[in-house]
N, C-alpha and C positions, 0 to 999 in steps of 0.2 A: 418778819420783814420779807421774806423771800416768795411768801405766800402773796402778800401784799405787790411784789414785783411781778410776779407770773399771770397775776389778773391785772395787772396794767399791761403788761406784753396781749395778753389777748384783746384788751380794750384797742390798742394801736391795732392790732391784725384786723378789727370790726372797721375801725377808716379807713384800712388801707382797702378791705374787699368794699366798701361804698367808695372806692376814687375820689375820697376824700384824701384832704391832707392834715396830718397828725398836729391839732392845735397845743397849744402851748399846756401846761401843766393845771394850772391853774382854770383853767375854761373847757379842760377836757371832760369832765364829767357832764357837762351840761349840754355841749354839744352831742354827749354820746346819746343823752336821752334824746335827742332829735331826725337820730341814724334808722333810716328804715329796715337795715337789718343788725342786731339781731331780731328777734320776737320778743316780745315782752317777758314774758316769763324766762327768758335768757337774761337781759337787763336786770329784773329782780333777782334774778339768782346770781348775778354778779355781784351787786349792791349788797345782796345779801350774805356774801362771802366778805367781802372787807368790812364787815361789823364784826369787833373783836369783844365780846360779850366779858370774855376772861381769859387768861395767861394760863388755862387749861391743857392739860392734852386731849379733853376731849372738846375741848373750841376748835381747835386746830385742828383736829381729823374730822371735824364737820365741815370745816370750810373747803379741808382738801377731796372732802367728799365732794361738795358741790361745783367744786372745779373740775372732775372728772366725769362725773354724773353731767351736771345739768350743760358745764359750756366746751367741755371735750366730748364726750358723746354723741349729746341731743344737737346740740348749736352747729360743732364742727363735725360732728362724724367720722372721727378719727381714734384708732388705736392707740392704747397709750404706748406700748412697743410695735411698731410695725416691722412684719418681716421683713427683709433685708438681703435680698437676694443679690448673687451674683457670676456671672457668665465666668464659669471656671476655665475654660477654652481661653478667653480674652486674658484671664489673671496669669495662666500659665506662661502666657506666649510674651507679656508683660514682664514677669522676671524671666525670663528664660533672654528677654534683650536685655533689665540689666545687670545679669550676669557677664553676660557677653562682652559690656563696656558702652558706653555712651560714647559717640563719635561727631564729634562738631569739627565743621570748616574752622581756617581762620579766618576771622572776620577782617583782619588787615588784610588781606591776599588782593590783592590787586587784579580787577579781570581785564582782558585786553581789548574787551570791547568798548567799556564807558573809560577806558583811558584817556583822559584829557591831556590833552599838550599845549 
């Protein structure tokens, strides 16, 4: 099931990169074959992952093969972990304020200028 959701999450990401809009459930497979990106052999290979041949584990780690192989790699070009960097400067100087204490106005404070009378 989860496999099954994770190839529908990339089918929605494929309308959303055409500025299309994400059609109903039911109509969504049809219109996908109509979407000029992905490539074809991306499409197949999608289709080709939501065919459940058997309740295997090794059905399942071919599908989840084809999900990283053919539509996370080839398709989108992406890392399955990407590194994750972060400006240590910024994080330090970050807790180092909220150690310090968070300091808010009161927001009932009345200023003398927009005082109406």
């Amino acid at each position: 099931m989860l496999v099954n959701e994770s190839i529908d999450a990339f089918v929605d990401n494929y309308f959303i990169a055409n500025n299309q809009f994400i059609p109903h459930y039911k109509w969504k497979y049809y219109f996908f074959q109509k979407l000029k990106k992905p490539n074809k052999k991306t499409k197949e290979a999608i289709f080709e992952a939501y065919k459940i041949n058997s309740y295997s584990k090794n059905n399942l780690l071919k599908r989840i093969k084809i999900i990283k192989k053919e539509i996370i790699n080839d398709s989108l070009k992406e890392d399955f972990f990407p590194a994750h960097f972060q400006n240590i400067v910024k994080v330090k100087e970050f807790v180092k304020n909220l150690k310090s204490g968070i300091k808010y106005d009161d927001p009932f404070k009345e200023d003398k200028k927009e005082k109406i009378r």
